[in-house]
ROFI-155596 format. One record per residue (C-alpha): residue number from 1; x, z, y negated. Coordinates in steps of 0.05 Angstrom, whole numbers, plus 5000, padded with zeros to 4 digits. Layout:
# ROFI-155596
PT     n      u      w      v
PT   NUM      X      Z      Y
...
# end
This chain:
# ROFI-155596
PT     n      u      w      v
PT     1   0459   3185   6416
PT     2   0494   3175   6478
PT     3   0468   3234   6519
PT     4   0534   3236   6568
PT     5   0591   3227   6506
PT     6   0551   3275   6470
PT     7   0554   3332   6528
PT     8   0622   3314   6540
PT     9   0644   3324   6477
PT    10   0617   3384   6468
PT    11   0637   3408   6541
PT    12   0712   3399   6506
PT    13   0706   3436   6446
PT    14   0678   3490   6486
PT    15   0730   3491   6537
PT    16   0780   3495   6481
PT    17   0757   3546   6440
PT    18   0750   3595   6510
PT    19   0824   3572   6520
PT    20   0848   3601   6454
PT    21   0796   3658   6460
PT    22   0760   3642   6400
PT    23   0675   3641   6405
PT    24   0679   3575   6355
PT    25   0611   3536   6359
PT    26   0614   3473   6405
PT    27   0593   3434   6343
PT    28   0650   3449   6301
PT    29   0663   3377   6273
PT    30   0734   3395   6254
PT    31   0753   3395   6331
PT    32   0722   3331   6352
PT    33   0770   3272   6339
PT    34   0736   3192   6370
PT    35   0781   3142   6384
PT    36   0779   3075   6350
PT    37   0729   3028   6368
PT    38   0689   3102   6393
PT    39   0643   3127   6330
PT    40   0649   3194   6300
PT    41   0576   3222   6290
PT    42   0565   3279   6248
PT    43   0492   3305   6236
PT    44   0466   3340   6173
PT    45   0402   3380   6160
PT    46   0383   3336   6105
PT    47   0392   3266   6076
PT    48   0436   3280   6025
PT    49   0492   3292   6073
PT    50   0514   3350   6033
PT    51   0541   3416   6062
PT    52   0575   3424   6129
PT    53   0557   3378   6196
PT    54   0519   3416   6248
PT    55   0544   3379   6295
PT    56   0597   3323   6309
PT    57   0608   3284   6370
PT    58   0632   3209   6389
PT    59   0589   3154   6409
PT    60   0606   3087   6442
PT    61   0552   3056   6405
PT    62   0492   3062   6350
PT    63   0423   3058   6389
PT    64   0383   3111   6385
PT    65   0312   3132   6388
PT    66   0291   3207   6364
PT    67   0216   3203   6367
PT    68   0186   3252   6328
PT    69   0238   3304   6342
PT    70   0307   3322   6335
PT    71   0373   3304   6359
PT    72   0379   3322   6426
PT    73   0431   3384   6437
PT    74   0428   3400   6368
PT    75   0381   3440   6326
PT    76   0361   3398   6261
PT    77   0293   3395   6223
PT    78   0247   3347   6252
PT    79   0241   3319   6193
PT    80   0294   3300   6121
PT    81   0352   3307   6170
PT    82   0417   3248   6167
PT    83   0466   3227   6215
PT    84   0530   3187   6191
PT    85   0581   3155   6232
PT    86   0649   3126   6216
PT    87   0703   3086   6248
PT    88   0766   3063   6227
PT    89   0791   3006   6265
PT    90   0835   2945   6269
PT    91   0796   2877   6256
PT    92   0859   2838   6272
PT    93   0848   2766   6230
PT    94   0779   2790   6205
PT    95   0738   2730   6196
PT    96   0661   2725   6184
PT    97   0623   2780   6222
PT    98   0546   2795   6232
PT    99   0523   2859   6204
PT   100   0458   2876   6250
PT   101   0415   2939   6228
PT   102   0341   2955   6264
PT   103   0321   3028   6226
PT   104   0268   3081   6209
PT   105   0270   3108   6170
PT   106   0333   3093   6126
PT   107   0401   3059   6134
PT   108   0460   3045   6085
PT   109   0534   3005   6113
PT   110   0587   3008   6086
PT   111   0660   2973   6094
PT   112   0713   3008   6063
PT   113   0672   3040   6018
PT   114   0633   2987   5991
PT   115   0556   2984   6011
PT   116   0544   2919   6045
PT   117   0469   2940   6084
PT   118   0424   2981   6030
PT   119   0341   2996   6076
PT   120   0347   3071   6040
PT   121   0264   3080   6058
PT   122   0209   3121   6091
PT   123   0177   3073   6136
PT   124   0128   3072   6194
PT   125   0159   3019   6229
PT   126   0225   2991   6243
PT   127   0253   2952   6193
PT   128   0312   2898   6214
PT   129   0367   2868   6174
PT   130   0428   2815   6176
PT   131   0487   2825   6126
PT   132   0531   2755   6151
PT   133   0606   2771   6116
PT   134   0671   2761   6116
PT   135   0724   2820   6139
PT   136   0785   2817   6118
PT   137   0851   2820   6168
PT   138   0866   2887   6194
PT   139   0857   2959   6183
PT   140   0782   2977   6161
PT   141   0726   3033   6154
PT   142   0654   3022   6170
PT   143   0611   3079   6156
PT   144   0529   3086   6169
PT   145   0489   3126   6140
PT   146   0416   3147   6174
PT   147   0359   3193   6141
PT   148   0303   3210   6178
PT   149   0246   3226   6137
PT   150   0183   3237   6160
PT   151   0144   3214   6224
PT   152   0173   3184   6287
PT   153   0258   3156   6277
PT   154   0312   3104   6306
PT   155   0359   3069   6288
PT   156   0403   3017   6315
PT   157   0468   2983   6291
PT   158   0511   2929   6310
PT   159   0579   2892   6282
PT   160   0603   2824   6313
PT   161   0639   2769   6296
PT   162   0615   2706   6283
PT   163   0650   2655   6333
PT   164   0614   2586   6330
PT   165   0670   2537   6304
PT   166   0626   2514   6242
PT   167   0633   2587   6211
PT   168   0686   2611   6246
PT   169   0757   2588   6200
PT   170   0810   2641   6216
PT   171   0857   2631   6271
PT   172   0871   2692   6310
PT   173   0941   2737   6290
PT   174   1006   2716   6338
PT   175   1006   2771   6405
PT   176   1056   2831   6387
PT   177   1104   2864   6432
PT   178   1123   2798   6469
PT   179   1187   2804   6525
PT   180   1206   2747   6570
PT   181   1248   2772   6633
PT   182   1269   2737   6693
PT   183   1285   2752   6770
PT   184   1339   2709   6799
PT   185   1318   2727   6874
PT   186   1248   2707   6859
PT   187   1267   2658   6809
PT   188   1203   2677   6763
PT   189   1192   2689   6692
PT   190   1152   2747   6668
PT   191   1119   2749   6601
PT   192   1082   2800   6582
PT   193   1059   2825   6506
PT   194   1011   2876   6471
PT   195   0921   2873   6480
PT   196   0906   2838   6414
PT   197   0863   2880   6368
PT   198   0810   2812   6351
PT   199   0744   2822   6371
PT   200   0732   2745   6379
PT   201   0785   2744   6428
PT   202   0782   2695   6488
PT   203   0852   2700   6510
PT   204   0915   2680   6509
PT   205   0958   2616   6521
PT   206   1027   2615   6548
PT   207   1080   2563   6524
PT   208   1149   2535   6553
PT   209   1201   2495   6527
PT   210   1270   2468   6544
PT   211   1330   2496   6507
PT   212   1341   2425   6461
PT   213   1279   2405   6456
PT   214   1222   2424   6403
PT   215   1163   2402   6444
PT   216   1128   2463   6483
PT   217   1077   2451   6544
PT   218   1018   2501   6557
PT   219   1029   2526   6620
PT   220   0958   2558   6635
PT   221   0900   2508   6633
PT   222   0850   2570   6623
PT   223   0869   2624   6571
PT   224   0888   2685   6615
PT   225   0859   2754   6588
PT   226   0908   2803   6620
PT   227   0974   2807   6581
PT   228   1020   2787   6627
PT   229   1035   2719   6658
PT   230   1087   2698   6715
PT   231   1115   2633   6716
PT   232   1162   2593   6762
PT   233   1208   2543   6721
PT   234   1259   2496   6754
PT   235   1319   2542   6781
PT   236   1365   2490   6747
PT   237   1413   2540   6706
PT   238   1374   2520   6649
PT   239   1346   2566   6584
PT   240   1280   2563   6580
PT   241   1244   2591   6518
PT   242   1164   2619   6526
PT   243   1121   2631   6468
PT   244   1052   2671   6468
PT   245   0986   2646   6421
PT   246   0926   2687   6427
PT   247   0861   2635   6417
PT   248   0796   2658   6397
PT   249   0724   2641   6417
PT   250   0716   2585   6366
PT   251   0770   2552   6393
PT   252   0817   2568   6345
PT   253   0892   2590   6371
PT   254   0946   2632   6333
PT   255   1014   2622   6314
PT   256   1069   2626   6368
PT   257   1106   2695   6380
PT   258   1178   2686   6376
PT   259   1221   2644   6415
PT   260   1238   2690   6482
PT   261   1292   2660   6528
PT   262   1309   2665   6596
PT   263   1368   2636   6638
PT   264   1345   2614   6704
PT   265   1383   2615   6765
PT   266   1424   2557   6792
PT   267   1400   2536   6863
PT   268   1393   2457   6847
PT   269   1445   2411   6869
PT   270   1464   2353   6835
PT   271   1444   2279   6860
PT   272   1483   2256   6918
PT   273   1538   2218   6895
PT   274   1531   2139   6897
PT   275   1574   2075   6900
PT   276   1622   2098   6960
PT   277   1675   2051   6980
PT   278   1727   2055   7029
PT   279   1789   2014   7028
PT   280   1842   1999   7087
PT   281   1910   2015   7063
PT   282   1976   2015   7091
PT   283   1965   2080   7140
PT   284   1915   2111   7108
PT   285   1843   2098   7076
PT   286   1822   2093   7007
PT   287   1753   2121   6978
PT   288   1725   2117   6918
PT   289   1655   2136   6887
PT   290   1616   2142   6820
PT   291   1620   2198   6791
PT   292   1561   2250   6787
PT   293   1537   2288   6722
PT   294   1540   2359   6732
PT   295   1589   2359   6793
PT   296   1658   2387   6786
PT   297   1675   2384   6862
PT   298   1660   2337   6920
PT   299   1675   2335   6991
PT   300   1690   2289   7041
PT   301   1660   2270   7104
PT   302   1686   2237   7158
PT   303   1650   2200   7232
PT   304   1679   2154   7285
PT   305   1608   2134   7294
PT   306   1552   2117   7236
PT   307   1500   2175   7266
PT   308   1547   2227   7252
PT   309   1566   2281   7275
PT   310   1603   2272   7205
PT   311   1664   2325   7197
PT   312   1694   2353   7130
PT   313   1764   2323   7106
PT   314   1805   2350   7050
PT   315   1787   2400   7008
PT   316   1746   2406   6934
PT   317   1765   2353   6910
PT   318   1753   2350   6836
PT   319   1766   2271   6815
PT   320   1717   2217   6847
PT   321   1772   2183   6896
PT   322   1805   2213   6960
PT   323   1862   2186   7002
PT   324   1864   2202   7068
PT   325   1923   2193   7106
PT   326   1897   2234   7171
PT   327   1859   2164   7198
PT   328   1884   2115   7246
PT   329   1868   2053   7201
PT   330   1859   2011   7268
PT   331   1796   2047   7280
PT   332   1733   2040   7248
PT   333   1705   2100   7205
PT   334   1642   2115   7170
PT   335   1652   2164   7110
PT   336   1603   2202   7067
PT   337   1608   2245   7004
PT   338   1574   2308   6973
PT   339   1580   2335   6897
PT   340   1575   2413   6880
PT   341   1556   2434   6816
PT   342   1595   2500   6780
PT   343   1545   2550   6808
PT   344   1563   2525   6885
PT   345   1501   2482   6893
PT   346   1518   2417   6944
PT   347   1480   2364   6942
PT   348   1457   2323   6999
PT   349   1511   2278   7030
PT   350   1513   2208   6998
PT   351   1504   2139   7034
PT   352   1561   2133   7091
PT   353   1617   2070   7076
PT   354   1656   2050   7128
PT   355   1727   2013   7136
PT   356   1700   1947   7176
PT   357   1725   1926   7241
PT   358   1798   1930   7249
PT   359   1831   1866   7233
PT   360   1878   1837   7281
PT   361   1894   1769   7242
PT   362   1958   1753   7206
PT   363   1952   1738   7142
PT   364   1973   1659   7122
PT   365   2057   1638   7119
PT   366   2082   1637   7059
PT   367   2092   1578   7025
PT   368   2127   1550   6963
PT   369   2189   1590   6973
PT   370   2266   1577   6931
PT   371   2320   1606   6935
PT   372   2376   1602   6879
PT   373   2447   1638   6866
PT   374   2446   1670   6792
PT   375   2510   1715   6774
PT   376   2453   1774   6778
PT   377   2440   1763   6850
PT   378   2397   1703   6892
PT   379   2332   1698   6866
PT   380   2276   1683   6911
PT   381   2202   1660   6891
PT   382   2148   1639   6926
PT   383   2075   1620   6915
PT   384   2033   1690   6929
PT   385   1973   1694   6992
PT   386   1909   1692   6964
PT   387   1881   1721   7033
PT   388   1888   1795   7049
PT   389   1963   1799   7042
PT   390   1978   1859   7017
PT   391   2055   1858   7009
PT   392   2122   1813   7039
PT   393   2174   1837   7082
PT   394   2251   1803   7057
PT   395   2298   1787   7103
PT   396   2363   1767   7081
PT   397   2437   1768   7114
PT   398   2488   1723   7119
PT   399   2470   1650   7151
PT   400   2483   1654   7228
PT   401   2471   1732   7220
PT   402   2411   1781   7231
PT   403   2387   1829   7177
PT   404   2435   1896   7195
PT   405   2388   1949   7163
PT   406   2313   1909   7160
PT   407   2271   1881   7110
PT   408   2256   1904   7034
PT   409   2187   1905   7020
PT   410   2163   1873   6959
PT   411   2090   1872   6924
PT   412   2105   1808   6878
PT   413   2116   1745   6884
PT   414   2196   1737   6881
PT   415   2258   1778   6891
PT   416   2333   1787   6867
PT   417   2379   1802   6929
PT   418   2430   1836   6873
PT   419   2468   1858   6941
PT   420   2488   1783   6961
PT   421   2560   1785   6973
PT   422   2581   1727   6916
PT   423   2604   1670   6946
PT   424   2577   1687   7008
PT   425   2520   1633   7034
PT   426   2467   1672   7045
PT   427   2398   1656   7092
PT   428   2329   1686   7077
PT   429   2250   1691   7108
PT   430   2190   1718   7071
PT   431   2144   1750   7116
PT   432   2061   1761   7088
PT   433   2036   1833   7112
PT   434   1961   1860   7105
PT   435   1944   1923   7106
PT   436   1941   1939   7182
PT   437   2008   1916   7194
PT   438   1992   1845   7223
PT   439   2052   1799   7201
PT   440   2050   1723   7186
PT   441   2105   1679   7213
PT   442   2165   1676   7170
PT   443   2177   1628   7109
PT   444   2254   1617   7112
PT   445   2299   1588   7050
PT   446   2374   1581   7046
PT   447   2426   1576   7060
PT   448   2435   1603   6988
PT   449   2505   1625   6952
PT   450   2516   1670   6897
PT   451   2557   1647   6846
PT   452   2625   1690   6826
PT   453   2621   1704   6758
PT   454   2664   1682   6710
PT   455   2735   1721   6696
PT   456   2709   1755   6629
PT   457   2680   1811   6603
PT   458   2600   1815   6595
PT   459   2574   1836   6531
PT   460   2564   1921   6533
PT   461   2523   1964   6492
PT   462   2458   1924   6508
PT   463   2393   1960   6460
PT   464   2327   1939   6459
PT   465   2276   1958   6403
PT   466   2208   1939   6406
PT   467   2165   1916   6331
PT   468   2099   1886   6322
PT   469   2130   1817   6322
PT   470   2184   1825   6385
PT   471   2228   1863   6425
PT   472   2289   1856   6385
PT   473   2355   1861   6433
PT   474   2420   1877   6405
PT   475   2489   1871   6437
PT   476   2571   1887   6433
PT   477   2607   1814   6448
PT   478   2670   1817   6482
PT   479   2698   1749   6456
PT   480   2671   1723   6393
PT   481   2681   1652   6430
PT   482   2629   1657   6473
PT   483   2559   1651   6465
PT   484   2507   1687   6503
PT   485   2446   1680   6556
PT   486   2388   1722   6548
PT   487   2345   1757   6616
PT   488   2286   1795   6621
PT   489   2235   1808   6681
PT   490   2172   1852   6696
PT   491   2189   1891   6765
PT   492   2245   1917   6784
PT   493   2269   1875   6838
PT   494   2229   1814   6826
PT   495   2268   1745   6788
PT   496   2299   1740   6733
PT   497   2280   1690   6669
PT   498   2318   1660   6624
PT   499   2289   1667   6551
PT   500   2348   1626   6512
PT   501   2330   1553   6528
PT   502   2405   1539   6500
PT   503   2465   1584   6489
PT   504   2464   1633   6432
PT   505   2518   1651   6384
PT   506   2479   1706   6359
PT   507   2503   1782   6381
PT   508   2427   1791   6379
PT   509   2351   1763   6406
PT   510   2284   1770   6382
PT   511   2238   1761   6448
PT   512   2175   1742   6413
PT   513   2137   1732   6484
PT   514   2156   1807   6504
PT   515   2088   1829   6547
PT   516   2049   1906   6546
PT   517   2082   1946   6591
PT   518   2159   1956   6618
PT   519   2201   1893   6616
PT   520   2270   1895   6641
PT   521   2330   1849   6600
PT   522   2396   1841   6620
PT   523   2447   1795   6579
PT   524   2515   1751   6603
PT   525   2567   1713   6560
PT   526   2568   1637   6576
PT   527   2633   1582   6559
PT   528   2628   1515   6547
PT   529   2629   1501   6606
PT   530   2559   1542   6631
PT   531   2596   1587   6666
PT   532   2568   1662   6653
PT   533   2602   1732   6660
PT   534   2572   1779   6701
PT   535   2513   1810   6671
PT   536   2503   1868   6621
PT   537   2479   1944   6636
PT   538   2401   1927   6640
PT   539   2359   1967   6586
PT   540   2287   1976   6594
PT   541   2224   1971   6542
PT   542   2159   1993   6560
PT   543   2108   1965   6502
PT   544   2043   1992   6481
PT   545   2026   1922   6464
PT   546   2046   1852   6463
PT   547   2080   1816   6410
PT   548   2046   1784   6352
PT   549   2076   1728   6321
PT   550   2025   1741   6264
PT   551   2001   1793   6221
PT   552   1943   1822   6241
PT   553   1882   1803   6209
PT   554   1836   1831   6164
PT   555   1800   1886   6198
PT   556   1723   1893   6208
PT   557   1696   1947   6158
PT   558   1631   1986   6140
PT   559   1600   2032   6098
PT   560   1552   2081   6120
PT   561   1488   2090   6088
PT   562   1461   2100   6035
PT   563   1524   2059   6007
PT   564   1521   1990   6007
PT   565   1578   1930   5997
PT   566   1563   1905   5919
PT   567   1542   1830   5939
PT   568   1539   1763   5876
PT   569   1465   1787   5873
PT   570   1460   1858   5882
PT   571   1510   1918   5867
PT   572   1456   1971   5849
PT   573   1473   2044   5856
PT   574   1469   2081   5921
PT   575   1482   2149   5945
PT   576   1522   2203   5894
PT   577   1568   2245   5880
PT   578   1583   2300   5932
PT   579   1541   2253   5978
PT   580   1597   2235   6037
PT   581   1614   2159   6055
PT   582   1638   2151   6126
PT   583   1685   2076   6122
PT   584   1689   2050   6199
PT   585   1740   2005   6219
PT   586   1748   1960   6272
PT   587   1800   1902   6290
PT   588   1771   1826   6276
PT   589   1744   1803   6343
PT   590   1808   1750   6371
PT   591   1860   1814   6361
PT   592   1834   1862   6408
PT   593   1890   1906   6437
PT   594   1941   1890   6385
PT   595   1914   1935   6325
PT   596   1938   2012   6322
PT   597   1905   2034   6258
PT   598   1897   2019   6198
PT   599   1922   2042   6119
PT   600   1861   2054   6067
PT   601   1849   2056   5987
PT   602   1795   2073   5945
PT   603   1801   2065   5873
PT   604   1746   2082   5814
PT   605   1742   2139   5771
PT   606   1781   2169   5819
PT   607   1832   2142   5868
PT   608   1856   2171   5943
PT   609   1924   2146   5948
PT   610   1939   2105   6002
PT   611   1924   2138   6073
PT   612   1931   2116   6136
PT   613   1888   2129   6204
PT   614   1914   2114   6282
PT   615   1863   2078   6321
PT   616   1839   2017   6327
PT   617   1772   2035   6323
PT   618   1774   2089   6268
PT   619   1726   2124   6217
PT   620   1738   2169   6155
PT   621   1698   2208   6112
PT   622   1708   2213   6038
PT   623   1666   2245   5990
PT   624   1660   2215   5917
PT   625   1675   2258   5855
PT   626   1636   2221   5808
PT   627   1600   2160   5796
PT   628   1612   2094   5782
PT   629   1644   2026   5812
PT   630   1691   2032   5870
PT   631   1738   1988   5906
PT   632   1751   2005   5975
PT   633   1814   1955   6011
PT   634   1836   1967   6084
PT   635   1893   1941   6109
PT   636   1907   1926   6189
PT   637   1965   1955   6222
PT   638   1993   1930   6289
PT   639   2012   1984   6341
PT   640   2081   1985   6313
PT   641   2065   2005   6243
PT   642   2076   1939   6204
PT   643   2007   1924   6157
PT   644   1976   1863   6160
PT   645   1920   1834   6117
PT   646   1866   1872   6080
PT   647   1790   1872   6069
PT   648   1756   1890   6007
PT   649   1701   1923   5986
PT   650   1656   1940   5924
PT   651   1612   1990   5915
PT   652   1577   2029   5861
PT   653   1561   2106   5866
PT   654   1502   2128   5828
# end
């Protein structure tokens, strides 16, 4: 016996029996209590281990050698006296273990109560034995019994698991007690988690993933055998998830403890934005750059010089362009650009862009211009720059006079003077302007006299409805004698067109060319003679399309799987009832832009009804009732509403 527990042990009992002023015996076994994996020895003055102990006490370990005599520090027959110890432990997994006895005289194991090492003999020498067996997971008892019979005694004992990987099957239980928690001024994760009870144990392994992702990495190459570990992961904002997996001696590593998550701190900035441009416009300078995932601010950054110093502009700016109208456009600047993320973070500046030299050359004269009187004003056209002019200055007064309150500035390519004085000859120039103000030399045109309109009344009540097909404009005549010229343009100062290539009777006009986006009509009555009234009240349309002068075409359409279009050869069952079809639709390839949605029917053992869908690339989900054949037709519709032509499908459910 273990000469220090033993005196130890009994150095406590005694001290607390004087305590409660009792004279109880130091050996009283009722007193002594071991704690798991310490034995509990109790020592009897026979072999039968009948009657009360004479003495308990805890030992670390079985190994001991009692000559000839007895026990030490207690008084036993030197011969026919028994020792038993028990323990009641925690095996964790269990798993195949070694049951090691060396004994004289006698020895007897037992696990839970079943005898697994029998040497019950008087012997003159030391007798050894190997029990190899298997313990089961958790909670057990082991108990030894020793009789001393005659002569000299010892006896030694010894449990351990078996942990080659040839024997050893059973993978270690998951770590209990597991927390995660993490420190957002040191930016590390702590995991820590409860001593495992296995005996095989050679550590434990520490796992991270990424919030989305199923895959985890082992962050420690060797198993660590403290129960904590500190980890630093990527101070991104991000949820991390750690897992714990004790592993065993054979190599063998447990099951994961549950999913723990931390948030980390934010402290990484986003990429530096890319693609910067800067753009010379009339007094002030465009930027523009791609935007950055995970920004939702940027700033600007502005330098006379491309080494910087570079000084902020603006403020948080949340869209990926900026304006600014603090430059002198005839100086060069260099600009750069930084994103911040939500928690603050900025990222490093981007590349610097720069505006270029200022330019200091005119762009080209104009050339190509006309001037002609209409009854809605002179119109003026000319062929546009294709250098860097950016817009035309007009000039018009009357010929032999100056311009009495300057130019109008125009960004097309022709203009109605609808102030000329009517039969008034009227002289023009065209200037071409770039963006720093340089001007060409003027293109000049006229003289140039609006006609007087004719003495009657233009049609009134001018409407304009837009279909699939045209803009349909409808009018009030005032003289049922007169027939009628038809207007429209696309800006609102630039020339008219005529779209009646002869005089109409009609009080109404279908304008079948009619582009996406606003168009402007105005209408006038003309005689016999061509002479035309003034013209109408102008009316405006703004399309969402052009016109079609046919209906659209069947669409593009597709089942999802497992459904399949019934083909001459095949229409086999797919899919089920209750299993969901998604039908996508798409416009045939030439009528991009002119499809708004679409109208849809399924009929079989059950039917939908017709439905319709906006969008011209659209998708439904329907789910079938039952099963059997199916007929599936989708019809086009333009942007308007009216239904073109249809695709058709078969199908069979099943």
């Amino acid at each position: 016996m273990n000469q220090r527990l033993r005196a130890a042990c009994a150095t406590a009992a005694a001290f607390g029996a004087a305590v409660a002023g009792l004279s109880l015996p130091a050996t009283a076994h009722a007193a002594v209590t071991c704690a798991p994996p310490v034995w509990k020895a109790q020592f009897y003055a026979n072999t039968s281990f009948s009657g009360t102990p004479k003495h308990t006490a805890c030992d670390t370990a079985i190994n001991e050698n009692y000559g000839t005599g007895d026990p030490a520090g207690v008084t036993l027959p030197r011969d026919n006296f028994g020792v038993r110890w028990t323990v009641t432990r925690d095996f964790g997994s269990g798993g195949p273990f070694a049951f090691s006895a060396e004994v004289r005289d006698g020895i007897r194991v037992y696990l839970d109560g079943v005898r697994k090492v029998d040497v019950w003999k008087n012997v003159s020498t030391t007798q050894k034995k190997t029990v190899n067996l298997t313990v089961p997971r958790g909670k057990h008892t082991l108990r030894v019994d020793f009789a001393a019979w005659t002569g000299e005694a010892n006896v030694k004992f010894a449990y351990t698991p078996r942990t080659s990987a040839d024997v050893d099957k059973v993978a270690p239980l998951a770590p209990l007690g597991a927390t995660a928690a993490y420190s957002a001024s040191t930016l590390r994760a702590t995991v820590t988690w409860s001593r495992s009870p296995e005996m095989d144990l050679a550590g434990y392994r520490v796992y991270r993933r990424a919030k989305g992702s199923s895959t985890y990495t082992r962050l420690n190459s060797t198993p660590v055998t403290t129960t904590s570990y500190t980890n630093t992961p990527a101070a991104t904002g991000a949820v991390y998830f750690y897992e714990v997996r004790a592993v065993d001696k054979a190599g063998r590593e447990s099951v994961g403890t549950t999913d723990m998550p931390v948030t980390t701190a934010d402290r990484t900035a986003t990429a530096a934005p890319t693609g910067l441009t800067a753009k010379v416009g009339p007094g002030s300078v465009t930027l523009g750059w791609s935007p950055v995932g995970g920004a939702t601010t940027y700033r600007v950054f502005r330098s006379q010089s491309a080494a910087g110093p570079f000084t902020r502009v603006g403020g948080d700016l949340t869209d990926a362009a900026y304006r600014d109208t603090t430059a002198d456009i005839h100086r060069r600047w260099y600009y750069r650009v930084s994103a911040l993320d939500a928690a603050g973070n900025e990222s490093a500046q981007s590349a610097a862009a720069d505006t270029g030299e200022p330019d200091t050359t005119p762009p080209a004269q104009v050339t190509g211009l006309t001037a002609d009187g209409t009854t809605a004003g002179n119109v003026l056209r000319w062929t546009a720059n294709a250098d860097d002019t950016h817009q035309y200055e007009v000039w018009a007064a009357p010929a032999g006079q100056s311009d009495p309150d300057g130019p109008e500035t125009v960004l097309g390519d022709s203009y109605t003077d609808a102030r000329a004085e009517a039969g008034v000859a009227f002289q023009y120039e065209v200037r071409a302007v770039d963006v720093y103000g340089n001007v060409a030399p003027a293109a000049t045109a006229g003289p140039v006299t609006r006609p007087a309109p004719a003495q009657f009344a233009p049609p009134t009540a001018l409407t304009a409805t837009p279909s699939d097909f045209s803009t349909r404009l409808g009018w009030t005549r005032a003289d049922f004698a007169l027939g009628h010229h038809v207007y429209r343009r696309s800006t609102p100062t630039g020339a008219w067109t005529r779209l009646t290539t002869s005089v109409t009777k009609s009080a109404e006009f279908r304008d079948e060319t009619a582009p996406t986006g606003v168009s402007y009509y105005y209408v006038t009555h003309v005689n016999d003679e061509g002479q035309e009234s003034a013209p109408s009240a102008e009316v405006t349309v703004d399309r969402i399309a052009p016109a079609w002068h046919l209906a659209t075409l069947a669409p593009q359409v597709k089942l999802s799987a497992p459904y399949t279009e019934c083909t001459a050869n095949d229409c086999g069952p797919h899919g089920g009832r209750d299993i969901p079809l998604t039908v996508t639709m798409r416009p045939n390839a030439s009528e991009e832009g002119t499809v708004g949605g679409y109208t849809w029917h399924i009929r079989g053992p059950e039917e939908t009804g017709y439905q319709n869908v906006t969008g011209a690339d659209s998708a439904v989900t329907w789910t079938p009732p039952l099963n059997g054949y199916y007929t599936l037709e989708v019809w086009s519709r333009g942007a308007y509403g009216s239904r073109g032509l249809s695709t058709t499908l078969t199908f069979k459910v099943g």
